[in-house]
C-alpha positions as CSV (number, residue, x, y, z in Angstrom):
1,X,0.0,0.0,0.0
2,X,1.9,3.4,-0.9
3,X,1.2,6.4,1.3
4,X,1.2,10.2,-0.2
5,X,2.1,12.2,2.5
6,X,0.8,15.3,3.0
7,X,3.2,17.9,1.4
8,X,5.0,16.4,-1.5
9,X,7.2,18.2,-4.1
10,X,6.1,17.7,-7.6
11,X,8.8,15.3,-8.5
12,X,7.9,13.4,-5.7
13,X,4.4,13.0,-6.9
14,X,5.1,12.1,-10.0
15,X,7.6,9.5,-9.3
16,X,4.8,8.0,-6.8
17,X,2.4,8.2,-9.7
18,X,4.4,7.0,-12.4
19,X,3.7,9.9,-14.5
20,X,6.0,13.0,-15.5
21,X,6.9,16.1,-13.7
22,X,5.1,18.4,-16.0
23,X,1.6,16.2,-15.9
24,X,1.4,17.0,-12.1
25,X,2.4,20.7,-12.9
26,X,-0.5,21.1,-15.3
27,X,-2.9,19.1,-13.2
28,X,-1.8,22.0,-10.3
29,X,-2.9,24.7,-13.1
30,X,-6.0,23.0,-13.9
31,X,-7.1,21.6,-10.8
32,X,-6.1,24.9,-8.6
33,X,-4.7,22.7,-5.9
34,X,-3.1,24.7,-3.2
35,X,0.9,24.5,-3.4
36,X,3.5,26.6,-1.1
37,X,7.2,27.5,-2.3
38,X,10.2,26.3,-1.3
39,X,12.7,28.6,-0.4
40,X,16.0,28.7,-2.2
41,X,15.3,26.0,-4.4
42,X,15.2,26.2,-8.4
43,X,14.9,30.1,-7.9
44,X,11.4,29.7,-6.4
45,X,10.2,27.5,-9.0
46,X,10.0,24.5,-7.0
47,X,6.6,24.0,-5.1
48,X,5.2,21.9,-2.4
49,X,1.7,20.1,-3.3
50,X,-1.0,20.0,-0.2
51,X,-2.2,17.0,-1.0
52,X,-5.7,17.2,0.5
53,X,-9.0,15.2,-0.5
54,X,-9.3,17.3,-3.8
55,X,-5.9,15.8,-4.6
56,X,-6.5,12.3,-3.7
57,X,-9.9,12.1,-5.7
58,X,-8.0,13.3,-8.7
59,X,-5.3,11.1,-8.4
60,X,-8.3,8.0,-7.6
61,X,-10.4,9.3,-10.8
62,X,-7.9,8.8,-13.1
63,X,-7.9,5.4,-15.0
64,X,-4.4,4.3,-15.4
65,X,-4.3,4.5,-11.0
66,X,-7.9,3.2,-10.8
67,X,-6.4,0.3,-12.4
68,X,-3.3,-0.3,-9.8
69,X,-3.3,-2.9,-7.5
70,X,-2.0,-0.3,-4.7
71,X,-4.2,1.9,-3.0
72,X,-3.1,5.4,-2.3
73,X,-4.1,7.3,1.3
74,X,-3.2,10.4,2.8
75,X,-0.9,9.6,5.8
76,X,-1.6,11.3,8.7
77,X,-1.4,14.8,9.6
78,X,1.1,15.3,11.4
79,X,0.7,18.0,14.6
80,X,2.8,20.5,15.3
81,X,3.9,20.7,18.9
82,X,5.9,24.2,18.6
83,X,6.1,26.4,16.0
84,X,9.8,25.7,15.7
85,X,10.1,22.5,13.1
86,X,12.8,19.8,14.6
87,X,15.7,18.6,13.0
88,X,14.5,14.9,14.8
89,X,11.1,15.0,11.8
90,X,13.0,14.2,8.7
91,X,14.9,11.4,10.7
92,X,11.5,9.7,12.2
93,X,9.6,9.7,8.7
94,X,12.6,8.4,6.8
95,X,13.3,5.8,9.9
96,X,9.5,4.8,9.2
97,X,9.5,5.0,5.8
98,X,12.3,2.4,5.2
99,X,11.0,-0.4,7.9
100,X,9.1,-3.4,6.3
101,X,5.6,-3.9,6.1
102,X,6.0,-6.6,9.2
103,X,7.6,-4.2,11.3
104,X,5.3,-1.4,10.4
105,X,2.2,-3.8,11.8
106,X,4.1,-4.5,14.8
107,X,4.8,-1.2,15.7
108,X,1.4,-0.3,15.1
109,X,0.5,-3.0,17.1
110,X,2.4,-1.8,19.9
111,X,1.4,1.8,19.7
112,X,-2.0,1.1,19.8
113,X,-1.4,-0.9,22.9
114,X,1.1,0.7,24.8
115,X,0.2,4.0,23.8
116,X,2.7,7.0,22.9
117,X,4.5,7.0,27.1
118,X,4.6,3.5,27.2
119,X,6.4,3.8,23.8
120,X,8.9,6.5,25.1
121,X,8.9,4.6,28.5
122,X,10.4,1.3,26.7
123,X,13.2,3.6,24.6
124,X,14.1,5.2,27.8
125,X,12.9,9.0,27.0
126,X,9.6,9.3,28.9
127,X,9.5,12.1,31.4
């Protein structure tokens, strides 16, 4: 099952989608989804795609992904704690991102049972 988080960079989106750079560019124009910039990147020209529900039942209406054994979801929102973003974010969604699917269910498993302080508790960080 492939995830679309919920800011990706064009490139990213198209490589997820199997379709080119400039196809998710003119679906931006078309659709009016809402994008940010990225600072100091490709002179401004690079963007970052919400991808909200208007996204995702674009992406779903269109036959060639319809067709694709994989599902695509939102992953969660993630909530901002401070306004300050931490240098630990990148680390945790890239640690996550590269376990496999059998430890993914067990960690899920374990969340959902331990909860987020009995998680911390057993990596020795809880307060």
């Amino acid at each position: 099952m492939k995830r679309l988080r919920s800011k990706m960079t064009t490139e990213e989106l198209a490589e997820n989608l199997g379709v080119a750079r400039q196809t998710v560019n003119r679906w931006i124009r078309q659709q009016g989804w809402k994008t940010e910039g990225l600072n100091g990147v490709k002179g401004g020209r690079a963007r970052l795609i919400h991808v909200d529900a208007r996204v995702k039942e674009h992406i779903m209406s269109l036959p060639a992904i319809r067709n694709r054994q994989a599902v695509y979801h939102l992953a969660e929102v993630t909530s901002s704690y401070n306004e300050q973003p931490s240098r630990l974010h990148p680390g945790i969604i890239e640690t996550l991102e590269s376990m496999t699917e059998l430890e993914q269910q067990r960690l899920d498993t374990l969340l959902k049972r331990e909860g987020i302080l009995g998680f911390l508790a057993r990596l020795g960080i809880a307060e």
